[in-house]
C-alpha positions in Angstrom: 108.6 87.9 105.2 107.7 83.9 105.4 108.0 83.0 101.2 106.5 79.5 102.1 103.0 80.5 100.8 104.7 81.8 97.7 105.8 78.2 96.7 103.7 75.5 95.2 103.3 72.7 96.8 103.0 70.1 93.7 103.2 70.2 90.2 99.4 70.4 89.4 99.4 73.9 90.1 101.0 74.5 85.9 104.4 75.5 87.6 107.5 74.8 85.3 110.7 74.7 86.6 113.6 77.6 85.9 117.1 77.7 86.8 118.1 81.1 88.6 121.9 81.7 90.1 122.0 81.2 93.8 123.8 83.5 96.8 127.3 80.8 96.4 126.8 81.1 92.4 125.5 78.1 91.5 122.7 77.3 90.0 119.4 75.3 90.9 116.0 74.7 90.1 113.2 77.1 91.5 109.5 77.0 90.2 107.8 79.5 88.4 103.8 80.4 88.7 101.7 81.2 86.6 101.0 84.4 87.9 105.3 85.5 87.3 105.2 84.8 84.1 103.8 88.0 81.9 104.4 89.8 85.6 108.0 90.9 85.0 108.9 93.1 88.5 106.4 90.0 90.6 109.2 87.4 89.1 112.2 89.2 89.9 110.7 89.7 93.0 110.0 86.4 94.0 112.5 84.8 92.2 115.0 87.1 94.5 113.4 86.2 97.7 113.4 82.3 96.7 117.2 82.7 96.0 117.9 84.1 99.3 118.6 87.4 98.5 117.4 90.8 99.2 114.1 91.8 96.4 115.0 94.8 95.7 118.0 95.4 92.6 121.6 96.1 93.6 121.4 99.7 92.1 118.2 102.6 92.2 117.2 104.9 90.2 116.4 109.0 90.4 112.4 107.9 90.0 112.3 105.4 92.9 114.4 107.6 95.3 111.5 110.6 94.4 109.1 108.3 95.1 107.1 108.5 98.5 107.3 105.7 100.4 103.5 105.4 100.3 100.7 107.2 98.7 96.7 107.0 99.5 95.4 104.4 96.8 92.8 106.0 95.0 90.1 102.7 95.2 91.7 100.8 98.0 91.5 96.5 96.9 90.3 97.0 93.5 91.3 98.1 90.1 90.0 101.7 89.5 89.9 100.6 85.8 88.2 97.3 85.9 85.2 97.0 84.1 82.5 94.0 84.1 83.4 92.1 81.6 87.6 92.4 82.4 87.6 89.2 84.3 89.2 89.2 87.7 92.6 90.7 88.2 95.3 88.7 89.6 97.5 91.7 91.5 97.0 95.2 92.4 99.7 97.8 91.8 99.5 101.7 93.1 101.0 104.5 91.2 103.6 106.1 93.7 102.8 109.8 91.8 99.0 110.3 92.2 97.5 106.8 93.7 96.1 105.0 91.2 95.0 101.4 91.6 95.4 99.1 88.7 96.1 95.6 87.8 99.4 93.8 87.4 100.6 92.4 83.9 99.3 88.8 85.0 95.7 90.1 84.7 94.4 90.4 80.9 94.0 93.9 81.0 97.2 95.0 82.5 95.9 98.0 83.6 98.9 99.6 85.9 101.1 99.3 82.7 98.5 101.2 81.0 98.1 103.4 83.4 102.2 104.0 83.2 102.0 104.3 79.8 99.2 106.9 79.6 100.2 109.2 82.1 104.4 108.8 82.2 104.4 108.1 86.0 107.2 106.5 86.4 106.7 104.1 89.6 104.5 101.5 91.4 104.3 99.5 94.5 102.6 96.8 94.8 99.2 96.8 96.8 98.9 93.1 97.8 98.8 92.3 101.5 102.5 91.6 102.7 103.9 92.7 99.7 106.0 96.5 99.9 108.2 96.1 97.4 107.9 98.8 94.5 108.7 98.8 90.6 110.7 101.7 88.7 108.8 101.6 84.7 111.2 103.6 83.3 114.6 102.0 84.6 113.2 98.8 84.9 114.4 98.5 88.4 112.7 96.7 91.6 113.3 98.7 94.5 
């Protein structure tokens, strides 16, 4: 996967700077957006990719190896949950257990979360273009 597009180009864009370890243990400056920063599994995500290193955590858990490796989304490129006056989302997430589309935690309405925390399904992928990489709620754990 080419990460170029998922680093700003200039500081306009309301990035701040973070310090994250890199692969020879050191550390140095990456930027965080906007969109990373109330979207915990997007960050670790990208901040693993920018760091050289495989996005997925070292360890997995019982609900990520259940989990198919894809599921029919339920409203393919938009939040099922949405309503007219939510705004726009920012990312789409789908519910590995029954295909529910939601929005990430970046959008106001934070809808997957909801959607985890109303039904107990446990994990997610994410549904943007390019983007396979899938979130355990329960563990906490990006696999």
């Amino acid at each position: 996967m080419d990460i170029s597009a998922l680093l700003p180009t200039d500081r306009s864009r309301g990035t701040r700077p973070v310090l994250i370890h890199a692969p020879e243990g050191t550390l140095c400056p990456v930027t965080e957006l906007p969109d990373e920063r109330n979207d915990r599994p997007l960050g670790l995500f990208r901040r693993l990719l920018r760091s050289g290193q495989a996005p997925r955590s070292p360890q997995t858990c019982e609900h990520l190896r259940a989990a198919p490796n894809s599921v029919e989304p339920s409203t393919p490129g938009r939040c099922a949950d949405h309503r007219p006056g939510d705004g726009p989302w920012v990312h789409l997430r789908v519910c590995l257990s029954c295909g529910h589309v939601g929005c990430c935690d970046s959008s106001p309405q934070r809808h997957a979360t909801g959607h985890h925390q109303a039904t107990g399904h446990p994990a997610m992928q994410s549904h943007e273009p390019g983007e396979d990489w899938r979130w355990c709620y329960v563990d906490e754990l990006l696999g």
